[in-house]
C-alpha positions in Angstrom: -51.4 27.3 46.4 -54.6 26.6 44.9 -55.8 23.8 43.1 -58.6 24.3 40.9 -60.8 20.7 39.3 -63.5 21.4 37.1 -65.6 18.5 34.9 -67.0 19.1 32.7 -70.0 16.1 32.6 -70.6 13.4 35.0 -68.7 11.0 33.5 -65.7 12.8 33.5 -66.8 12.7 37.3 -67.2 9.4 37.6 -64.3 8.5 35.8 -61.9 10.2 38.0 -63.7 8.7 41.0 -63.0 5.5 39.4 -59.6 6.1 39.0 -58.8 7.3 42.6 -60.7 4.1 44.0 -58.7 2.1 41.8 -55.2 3.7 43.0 -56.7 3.0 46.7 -57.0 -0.5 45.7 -53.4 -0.9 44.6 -51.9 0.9 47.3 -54.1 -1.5 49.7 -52.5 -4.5 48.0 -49.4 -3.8 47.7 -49.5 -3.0 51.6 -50.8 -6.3 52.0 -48.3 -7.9 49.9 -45.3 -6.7 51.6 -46.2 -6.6 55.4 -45.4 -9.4 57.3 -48.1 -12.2 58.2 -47.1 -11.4 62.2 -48.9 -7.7 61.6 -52.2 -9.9 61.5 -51.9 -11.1 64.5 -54.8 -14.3 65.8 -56.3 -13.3 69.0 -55.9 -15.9 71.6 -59.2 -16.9 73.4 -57.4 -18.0 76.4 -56.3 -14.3 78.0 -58.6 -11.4 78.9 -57.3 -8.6 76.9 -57.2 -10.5 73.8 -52.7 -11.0 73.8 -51.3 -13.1 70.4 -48.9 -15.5 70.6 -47.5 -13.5 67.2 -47.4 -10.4 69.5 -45.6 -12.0 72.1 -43.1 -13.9 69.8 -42.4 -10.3 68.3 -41.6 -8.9 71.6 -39.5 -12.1 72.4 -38.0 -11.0 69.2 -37.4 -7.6 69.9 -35.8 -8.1 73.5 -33.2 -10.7 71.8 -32.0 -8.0 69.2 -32.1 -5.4 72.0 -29.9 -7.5 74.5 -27.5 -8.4 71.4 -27.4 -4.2 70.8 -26.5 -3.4 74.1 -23.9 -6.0 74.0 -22.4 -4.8 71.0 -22.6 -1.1 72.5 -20.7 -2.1 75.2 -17.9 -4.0 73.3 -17.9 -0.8 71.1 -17.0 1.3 74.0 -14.4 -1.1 75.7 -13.1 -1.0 72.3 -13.4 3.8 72.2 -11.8 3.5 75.5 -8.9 1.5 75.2 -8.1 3.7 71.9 -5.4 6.1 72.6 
């Protein structure tokens, strides 16, 4: 497939430019809009490699709703294997 743009005169150049920067600007804000204030992590000054208490509260997070997972997995098996 080919794709073929021709203008015509500079503006019709600059106005498509124009309208491409623009769409990059809404899809940057919108992004912005809907991700969560944790993905903007504050480095903390007190570690070498630059860790965020954000980061770690995520990962805190994420262990929690792993250990819950696994514990549902294994009630969901008790529950396969006691099926007839």
């Amino acid at each position: 497939m080919k794709v073929d743009v021709r203008f015509e005169n500079g503006f019709e150049k600059a106005f498509a430019v124009g309208v491409v920067l623009v769409a990059l600007a809404v899809v940057f804000l919108v992004g912005y809009l809907i991700s969560p204030g944790a993905a903007y992590a504050e480095w903390d000054s007190s570690s070498g490699f630059g860790d965020s208490y954000y980061l770690r509260g995520i990962a805190d997070n994420i262990d929690d709703v792993s250990d819950e997972l696994s514990e549902i997995s294994g009630t969901l098996s008790n529950i396969e294997r006691s099926m007839p």
